[in-house]
C-alpha positions as CSV (number, residue, x, y, z in Angstrom):
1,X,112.0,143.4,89.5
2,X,108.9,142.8,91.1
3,X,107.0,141.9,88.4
4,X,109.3,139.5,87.0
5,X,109.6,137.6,90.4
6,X,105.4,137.6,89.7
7,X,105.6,136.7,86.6
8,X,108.4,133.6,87.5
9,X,106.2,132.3,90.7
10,X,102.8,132.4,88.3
11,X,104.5,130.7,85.5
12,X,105.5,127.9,88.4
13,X,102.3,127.5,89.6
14,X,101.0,126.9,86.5
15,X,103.4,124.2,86.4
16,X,102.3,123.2,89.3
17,X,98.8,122.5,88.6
18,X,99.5,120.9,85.0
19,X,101.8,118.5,86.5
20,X,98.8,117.8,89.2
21,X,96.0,117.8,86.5
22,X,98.3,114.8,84.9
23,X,98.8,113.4,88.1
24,X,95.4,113.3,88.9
25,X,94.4,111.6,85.3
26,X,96.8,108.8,85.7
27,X,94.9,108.7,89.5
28,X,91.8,107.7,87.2
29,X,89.4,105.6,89.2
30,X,88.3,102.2,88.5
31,X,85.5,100.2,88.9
32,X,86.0,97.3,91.0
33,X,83.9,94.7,91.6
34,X,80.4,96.8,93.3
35,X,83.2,99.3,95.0
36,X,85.1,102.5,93.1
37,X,88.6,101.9,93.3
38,X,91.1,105.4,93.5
39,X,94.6,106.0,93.7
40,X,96.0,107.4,96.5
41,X,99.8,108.9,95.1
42,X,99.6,106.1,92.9
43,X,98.5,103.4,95.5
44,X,95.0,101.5,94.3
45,X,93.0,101.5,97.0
46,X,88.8,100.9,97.4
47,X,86.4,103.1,99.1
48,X,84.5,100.9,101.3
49,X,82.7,101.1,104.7
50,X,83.4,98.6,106.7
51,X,79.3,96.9,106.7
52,X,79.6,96.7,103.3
53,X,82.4,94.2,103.3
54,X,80.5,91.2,104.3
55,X,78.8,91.6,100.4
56,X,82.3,91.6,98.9
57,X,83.7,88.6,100.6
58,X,80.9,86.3,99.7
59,X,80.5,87.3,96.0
60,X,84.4,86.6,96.2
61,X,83.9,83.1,97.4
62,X,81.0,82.3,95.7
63,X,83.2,83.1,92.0
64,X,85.3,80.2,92.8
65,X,88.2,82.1,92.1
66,X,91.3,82.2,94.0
67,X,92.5,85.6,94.5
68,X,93.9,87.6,97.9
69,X,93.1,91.0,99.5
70,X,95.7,93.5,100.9
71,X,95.1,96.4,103.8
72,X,96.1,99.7,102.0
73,X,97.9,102.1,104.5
74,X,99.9,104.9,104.9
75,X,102.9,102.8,105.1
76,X,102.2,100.8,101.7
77,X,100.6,103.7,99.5
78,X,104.7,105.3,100.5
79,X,106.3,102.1,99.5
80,X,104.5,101.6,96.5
81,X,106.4,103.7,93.9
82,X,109.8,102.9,95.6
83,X,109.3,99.0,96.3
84,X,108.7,96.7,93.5
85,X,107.5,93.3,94.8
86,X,105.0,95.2,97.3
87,X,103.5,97.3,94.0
88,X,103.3,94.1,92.6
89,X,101.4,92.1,95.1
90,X,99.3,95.1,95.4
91,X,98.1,95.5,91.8
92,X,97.6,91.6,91.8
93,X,95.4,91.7,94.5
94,X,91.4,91.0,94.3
95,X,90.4,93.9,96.8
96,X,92.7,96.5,98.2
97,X,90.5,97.6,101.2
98,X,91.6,100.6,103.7
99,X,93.1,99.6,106.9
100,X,94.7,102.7,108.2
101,X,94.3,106.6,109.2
102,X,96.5,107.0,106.1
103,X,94.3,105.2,102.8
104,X,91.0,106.9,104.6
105,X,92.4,110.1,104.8
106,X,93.5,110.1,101.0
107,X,90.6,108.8,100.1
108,X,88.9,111.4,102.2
109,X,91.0,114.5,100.7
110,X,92.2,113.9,97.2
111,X,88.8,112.5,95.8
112,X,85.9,113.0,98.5
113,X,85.2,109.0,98.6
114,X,83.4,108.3,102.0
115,X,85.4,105.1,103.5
116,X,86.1,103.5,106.9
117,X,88.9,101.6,108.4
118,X,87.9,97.9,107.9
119,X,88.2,95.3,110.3
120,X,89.0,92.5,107.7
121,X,89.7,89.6,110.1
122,X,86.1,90.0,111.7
123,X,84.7,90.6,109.1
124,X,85.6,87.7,107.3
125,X,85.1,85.2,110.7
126,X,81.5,86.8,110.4
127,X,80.7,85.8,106.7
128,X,82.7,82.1,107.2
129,X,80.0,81.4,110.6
130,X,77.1,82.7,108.6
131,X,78.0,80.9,105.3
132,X,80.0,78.0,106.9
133,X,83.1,78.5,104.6
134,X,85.8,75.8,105.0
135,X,88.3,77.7,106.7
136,X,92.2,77.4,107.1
137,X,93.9,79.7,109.8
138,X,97.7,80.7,109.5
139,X,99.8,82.8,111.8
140,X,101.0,84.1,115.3
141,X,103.2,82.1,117.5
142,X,102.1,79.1,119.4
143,X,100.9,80.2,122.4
144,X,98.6,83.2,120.7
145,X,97.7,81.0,117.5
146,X,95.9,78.4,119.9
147,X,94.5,80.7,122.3
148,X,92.9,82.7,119.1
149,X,91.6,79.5,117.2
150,X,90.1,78.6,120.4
151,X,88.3,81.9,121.3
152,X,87.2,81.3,117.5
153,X,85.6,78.1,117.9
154,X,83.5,79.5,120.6
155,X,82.8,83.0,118.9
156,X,82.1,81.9,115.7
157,X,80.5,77.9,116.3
158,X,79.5,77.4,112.5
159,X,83.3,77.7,110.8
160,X,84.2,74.6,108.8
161,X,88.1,74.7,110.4
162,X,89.3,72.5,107.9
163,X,93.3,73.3,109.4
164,X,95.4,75.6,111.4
165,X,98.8,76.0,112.3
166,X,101.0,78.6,113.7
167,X,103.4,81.1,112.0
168,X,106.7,79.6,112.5
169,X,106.8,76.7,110.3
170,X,108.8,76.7,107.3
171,X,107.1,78.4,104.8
172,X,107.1,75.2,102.2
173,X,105.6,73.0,105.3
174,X,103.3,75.7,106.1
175,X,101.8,76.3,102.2
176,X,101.7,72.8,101.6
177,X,99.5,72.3,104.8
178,X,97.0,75.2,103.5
179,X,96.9,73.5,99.6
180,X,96.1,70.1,101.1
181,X,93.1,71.1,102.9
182,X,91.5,73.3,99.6
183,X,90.1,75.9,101.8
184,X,87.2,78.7,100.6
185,X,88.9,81.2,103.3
186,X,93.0,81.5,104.3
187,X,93.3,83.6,107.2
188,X,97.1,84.6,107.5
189,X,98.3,86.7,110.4
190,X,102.1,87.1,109.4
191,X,102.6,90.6,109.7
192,X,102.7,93.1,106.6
193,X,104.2,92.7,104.1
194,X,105.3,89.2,104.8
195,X,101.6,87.8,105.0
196,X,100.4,89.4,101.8
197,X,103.6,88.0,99.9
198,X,102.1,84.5,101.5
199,X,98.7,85.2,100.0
200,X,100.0,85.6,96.8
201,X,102.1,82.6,96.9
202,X,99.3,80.6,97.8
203,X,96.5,81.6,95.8
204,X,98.6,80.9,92.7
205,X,98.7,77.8,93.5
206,X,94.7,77.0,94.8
207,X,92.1,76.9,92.6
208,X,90.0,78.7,94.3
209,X,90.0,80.7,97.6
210,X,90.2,83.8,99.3
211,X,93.2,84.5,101.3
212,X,92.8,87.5,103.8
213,X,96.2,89.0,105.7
214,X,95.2,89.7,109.1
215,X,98.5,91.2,110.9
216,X,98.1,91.3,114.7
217,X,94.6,90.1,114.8
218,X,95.2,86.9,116.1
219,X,97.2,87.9,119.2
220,X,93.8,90.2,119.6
221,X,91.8,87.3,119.3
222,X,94.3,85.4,121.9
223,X,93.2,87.8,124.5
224,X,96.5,88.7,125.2
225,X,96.9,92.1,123.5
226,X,94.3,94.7,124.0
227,X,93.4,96.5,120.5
228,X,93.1,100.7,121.0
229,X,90.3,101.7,122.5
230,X,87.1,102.9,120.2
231,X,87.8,106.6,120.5
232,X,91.3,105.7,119.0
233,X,90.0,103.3,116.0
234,X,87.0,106.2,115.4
235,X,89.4,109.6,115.3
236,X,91.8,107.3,113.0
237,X,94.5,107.3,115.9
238,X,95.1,103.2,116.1
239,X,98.4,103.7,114.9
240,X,99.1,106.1,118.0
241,X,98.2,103.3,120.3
242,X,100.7,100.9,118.5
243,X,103.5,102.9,118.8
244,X,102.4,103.6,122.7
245,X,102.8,100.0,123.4
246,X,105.8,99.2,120.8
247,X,108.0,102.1,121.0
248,X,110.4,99.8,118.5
249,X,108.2,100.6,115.4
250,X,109.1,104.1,115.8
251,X,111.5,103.2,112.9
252,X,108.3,102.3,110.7
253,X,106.8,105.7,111.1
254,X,109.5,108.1,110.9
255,X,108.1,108.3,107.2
256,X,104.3,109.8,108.3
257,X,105.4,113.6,108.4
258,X,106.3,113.4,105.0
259,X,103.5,111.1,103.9
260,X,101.2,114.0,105.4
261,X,102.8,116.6,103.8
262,X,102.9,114.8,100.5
263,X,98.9,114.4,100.7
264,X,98.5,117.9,102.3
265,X,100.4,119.1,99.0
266,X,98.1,117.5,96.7
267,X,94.9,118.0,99.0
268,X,95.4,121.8,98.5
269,X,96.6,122.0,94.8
270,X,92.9,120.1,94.5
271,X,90.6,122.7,96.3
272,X,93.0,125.3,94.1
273,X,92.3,123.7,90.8
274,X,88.5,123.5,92.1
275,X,88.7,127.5,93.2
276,X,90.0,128.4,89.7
277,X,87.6,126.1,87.9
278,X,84.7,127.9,90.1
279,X,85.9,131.6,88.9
């Protein structure tokens, strides 16, 4: 009887660690662009530190291409088999960087890629005042969107601002104003997924261009919300801090127990398959 209950859970396991081994194979990397690209459960995503972005933004520009990036995190790499139109936009997208605890963690465990949490929205403020990209800003409500686009002009001085507006246009009034003005750089602070949906729209309609979702940077940039402290951002605990001061998104992250077991699961079916390969 014993045996047979051996015999039944090694026969599973084997199971186990084919169905990983295919898993992992159809989790092939990719080159992309000067970065390696991985999948995380299926979710592209590239492993980039965050001072090696700067590079990446102005070899986008410079191809005269139009194309968008999206912020891979915990919440889209769990969306992305069961939502189509996110998957989509995703796949579509120029450069999906990491932008949460979640894409640096899988990067981390299930291939050993060395990545940060980028700070797109600075980032790409940095390379527009250094390179003086014409720049259209999109996003946040009134009050926030002006405060931020003035803290802007005086951070960053050398920004061609060829047009901003706030978030709460209609969306044909508010792509119409971004196409008219042929920007290098879109800057949309919409919230996710909305904002990367935007992108999408927009640069199939441009030429060329690089549209960059920034979510809540804008109100940041406003000055009137505080981002998490550094110990927060380092230890990969931002989204702590959200939920501290917006106890309503508790909704969103009822899914992260399971999105941690999920990667824990394959994390340790990896280091088995590397222990058996090593005997």
């Amino acid at each position: 009887m014993v045996s047979r209950i051996f015999r039944y859970l090694q026969k599973r396991l084997l199971e186990i660690v084919k169905s990983f081994t295919q898993v992992v194979q159809s989790f092939a990397s990719l080159k992309f662009m000067d970065f390696q690209s991985y999948r995380i459960l299926g979710c592209p995503c590239v492993a980039v530190r965050d001072h090696e972005v700067a590079s990446q933004i102005i070899s986008f520009v410079r191809d005269k291409k139009a194309g968008y990036t999206v912020a891979i995190n915990a919440e889209k790499i769990w969306r992305y088999k069961s939502d189509p139109e996110l998957r989509s936009v995703i796949e579509r997208s120029i450069f999906p960087y990491p932008d949460g605890a979640g894409a640096v963690l899988g990067l981390g465990w299930l291939h050993s890629a060395d990545s940060d949490k980028v700070n797109m929205p600075i980032r790409a403020l940095e390379v527009a005042n250094c390179c003086k990209l014409k720049t259209f800003i999109l996003g946040a409500d009134e009050v926030n969107h002006e405060l931020a686009v003035a803290n802007i002009k005086a951070a960053y001085p050398n920004i061609a601002l060829v047009g901003h507006i706030h978030g709460y246009h209609p969306k044909e009034f508010a792509l119409k104003q971004v196409l008219a003005c042929e920007p290098e750089l879109i800057l949309i602070a919409m919230g996710s997924p909305i904002q990367e949906f935007w992108a999408a729209e927009i640069v199939s309609r441009l030429r060329c261009g690089l549209a960059i979702g920034c979510g809540g940077a804008l109100d940041i940039l406003s000055g009137n919300v505080k981002r998490a402290p550094n110990f927060m951002i380092r230890n990969n605990l931002e989204w702590l801090h959200r939920l501290w001061k917006q106890p309503s998104r508790i909704s969103r992250q009822l899914f992260l127990p399971l999105f941690m077991l999920q990667l824990s699961y394959f994390f340790f079916i990896k280091k088995f398959l590397r222990y058996r390969s090593d005997k």
